[in-house]
N, C-alpha and C positions, 0 to 999 in steps of 0.2 A: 420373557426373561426380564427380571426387575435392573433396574439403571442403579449401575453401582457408585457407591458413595465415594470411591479415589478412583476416576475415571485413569485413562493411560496418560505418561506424563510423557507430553507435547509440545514440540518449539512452536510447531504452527496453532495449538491452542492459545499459548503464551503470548502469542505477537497478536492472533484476535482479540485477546483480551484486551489490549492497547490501541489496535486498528479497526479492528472488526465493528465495533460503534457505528450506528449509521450518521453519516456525513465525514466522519474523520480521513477515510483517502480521498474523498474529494475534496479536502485541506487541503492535503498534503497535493493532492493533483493541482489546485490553482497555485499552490506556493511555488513548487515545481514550475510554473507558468507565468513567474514572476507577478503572480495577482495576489497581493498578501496583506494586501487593507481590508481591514473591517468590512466597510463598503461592500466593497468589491467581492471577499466569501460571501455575503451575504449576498447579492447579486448572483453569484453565479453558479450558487448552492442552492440556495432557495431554501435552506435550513434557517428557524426561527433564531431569532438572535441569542436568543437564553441559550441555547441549547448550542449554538454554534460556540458563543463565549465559553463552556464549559468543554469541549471540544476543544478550543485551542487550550485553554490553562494545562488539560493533560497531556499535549501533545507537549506544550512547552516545558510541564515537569519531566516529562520521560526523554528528555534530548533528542527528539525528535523537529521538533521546530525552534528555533530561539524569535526573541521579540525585539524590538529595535524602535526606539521613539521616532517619528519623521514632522513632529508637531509640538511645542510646548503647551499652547494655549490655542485650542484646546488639546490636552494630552490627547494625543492619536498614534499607535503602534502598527506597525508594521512586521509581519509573519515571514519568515524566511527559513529553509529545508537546511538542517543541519547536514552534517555529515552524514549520521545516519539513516537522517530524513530521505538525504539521496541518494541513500544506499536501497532504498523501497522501491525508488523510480523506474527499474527494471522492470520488477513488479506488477506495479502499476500497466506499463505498456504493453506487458505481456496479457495479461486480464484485458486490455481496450485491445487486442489482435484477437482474443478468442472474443469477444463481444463481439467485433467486427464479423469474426468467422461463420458463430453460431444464433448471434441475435440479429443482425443488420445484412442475416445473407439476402444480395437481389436489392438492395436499399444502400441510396448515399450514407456513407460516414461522415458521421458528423465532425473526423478530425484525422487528417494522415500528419505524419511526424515525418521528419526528413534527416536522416544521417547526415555527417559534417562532410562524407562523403561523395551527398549531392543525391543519391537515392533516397528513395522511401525507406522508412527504418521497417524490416521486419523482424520482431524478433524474435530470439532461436534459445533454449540455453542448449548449453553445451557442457560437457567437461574438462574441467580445468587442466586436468593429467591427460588426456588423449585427444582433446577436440573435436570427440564426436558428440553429437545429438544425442539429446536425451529423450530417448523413448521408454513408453513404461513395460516394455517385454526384455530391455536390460538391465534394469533394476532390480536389487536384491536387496531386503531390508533387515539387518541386524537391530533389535532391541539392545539398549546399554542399561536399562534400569532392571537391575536385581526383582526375579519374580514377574517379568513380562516375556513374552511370546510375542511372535508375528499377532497370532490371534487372539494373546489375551491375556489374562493374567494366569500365570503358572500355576 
């Protein structure tokens, strides 16, 4: 079957389009981690600097990160998670709980998170209307774009 030219229209296409970039959540994960110097992504990314600079510029156009001077001379900025930015942070933690689960099973983690709570954060989503857990056997997917199906284009 040939790949069609207006694939389905996708929020989570939409948001990789902006995230999905290799290095860009692990931006947004040291921003998140108060590590937002230059330096400092580049240290603990290990992404080349061109590539990391251009990385942030799009993160800072899409409000996802803003920029912040900490140096006049020499100009040196500092990266910090917008609102939206930390609105991804769930995200983010949920992806390092399944990495934990399914790549690091039987192996230290290389990082546990701590709720304000005093435990270990594990996290869960849930639903916002009934508070239960989201499993994919209670899911039902309604298409809203005119001409789409569960399975495809109409």
């Amino acid at each position: 079957m040939a790949a069609t030219k207006d694939p389905r229209p996708c929020s989570i296409a939409d948001a990789l389009a902006l995230v999905g970039e290799k290095y860009s959540l692990l931006v947004l994960r040291e921003a998140c981690l108060g590590n937002g110097r230059f330096d400092q992504l580049v240290r603990n990314i290990g992404a080349p600097r061109d590539i990391l600079s251009t990385r942030l510029r799009r993160l800072v156009d899409a409000g996802i990160l803003t920029k912040h001077a900490y140096s006049e001379r020499p100009q040196r900025f500092e990266y910090r998670p917008t609102r939206a930015g930390l609105e991804l942070e769930p995200v983010l933690l949920t992806l390092m709980a399944w990495g934990d689960r399914h790549l690091r099973e039987g192996t230290d983690r290389p990082m546990v998170i701590e709720h304000a709570c005093g435990h270990e954060l594990v996290p869960v989503v849930t639903c916002a209307a009934c508070g239960d857990g989201v499993r994919h056997e209670g899911l039902t997917a309604y298409p809203q774009t005119p001409g789409w199906t569960v399975r495809g284009p109409a």
